[in-house]
C-alpha positions, -999 to +999 in steps of 0.1 A: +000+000+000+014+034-009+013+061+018-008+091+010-003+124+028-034+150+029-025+169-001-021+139-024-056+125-008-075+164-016-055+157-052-075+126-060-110+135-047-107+165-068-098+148-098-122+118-088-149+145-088-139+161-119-111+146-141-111+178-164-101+199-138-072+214-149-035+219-127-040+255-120-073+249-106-062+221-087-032+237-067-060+269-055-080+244-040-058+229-026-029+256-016+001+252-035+014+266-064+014+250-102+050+235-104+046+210-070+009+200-082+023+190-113+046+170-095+021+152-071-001+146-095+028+130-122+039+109-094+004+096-083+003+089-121+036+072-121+030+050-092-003+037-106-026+052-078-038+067-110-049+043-131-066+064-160-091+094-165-125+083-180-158+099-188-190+093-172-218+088-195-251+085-186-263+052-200-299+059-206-295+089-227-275+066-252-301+040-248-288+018-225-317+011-200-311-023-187-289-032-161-286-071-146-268-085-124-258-121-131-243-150-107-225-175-123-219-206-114-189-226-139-192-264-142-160-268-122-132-250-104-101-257-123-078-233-136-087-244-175-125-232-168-115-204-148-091-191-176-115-201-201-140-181-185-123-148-177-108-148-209-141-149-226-159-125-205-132-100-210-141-096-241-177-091-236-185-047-237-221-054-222-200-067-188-191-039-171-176-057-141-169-093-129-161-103-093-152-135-084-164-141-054-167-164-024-202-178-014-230-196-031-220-186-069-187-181-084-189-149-105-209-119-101-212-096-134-225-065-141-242-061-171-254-027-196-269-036-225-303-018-241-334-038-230-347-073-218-348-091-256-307-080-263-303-096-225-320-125-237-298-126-265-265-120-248-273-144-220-287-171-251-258-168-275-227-152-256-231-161-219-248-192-216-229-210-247-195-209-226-187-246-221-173-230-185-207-219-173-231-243-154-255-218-142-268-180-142-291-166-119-302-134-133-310-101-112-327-073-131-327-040-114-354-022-112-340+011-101-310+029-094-303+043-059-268+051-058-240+041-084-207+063-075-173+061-090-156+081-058-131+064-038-136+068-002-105+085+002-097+090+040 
């Protein structure tokens, strides 16, 4: 774990909250000058804390109403699968996230895709086809409460 001081930790909630935000504006905020936010922020850069600078967009505007949540199980837990599996879901844009995890499933993902009849057709030619997977349990979600991309940074 990298050590963070309180200026490097007011660095990346600013920049968490608004990657555009430019250096100038950064070092008023946060009371230095130019030169040694430029620094703080290339070596928080350099040491991978950060990892890239994206934009948020929002998904229904562009048509992508449908979020579900999917547990997988896979027929087995050897590495073959597991790297079969991974691999193949990697290259998968509707799955915005996959955990393995511990517990009554094997895999949660988190899928965006446009509406219930292109999830039946992801999940019927794409997901369920893997020779890994044994089971899906689908979650739909109904609404959205929270979703954040801010790192509680203490």
């Amino acid at each position: 774990m990298i050590s963070l001081d309180k200026t490097d930790k007011k660095i990346l909630m600013l920049l968490q909250d608004n990657s555009k935000m430019n250096i100038k504006e950064i070092a008023l905020k946060i009371g230095l000058t130019n030169s040694p936010t430029h620094d703080r922020i290339k070596r928080l850069e350099k040491l991978n804390v950060i990892k890239n600078y994206t934009t948020i967009i929002n998904k229904e505007i562009i048509g992508l109403d449908l979020v579900v949540f999917c547990q997988v199980t896979l027929q087995a837990h050897s590495k073959k699968l597991i790297t079969q599996f991974e691999n193949s879901i990697s290259n998968m844009p509707e799955i915005m996230g996959c955990y393995h995890v511990a517990g009554n499933f094997d895999y949660l993902l988190k899928i965006v895709i446009p509406n219930i009849k292109a999830y039946q057709l992801f999940l019927k030619n794409k997901l369920s086809v893997l020779e890994s997977v044994a089971n899906v349990q689908s979650n739909i979600v109904m609404s959205e409460v929270k979703e954040s991309s801010i790192l509680p940074i203490n």
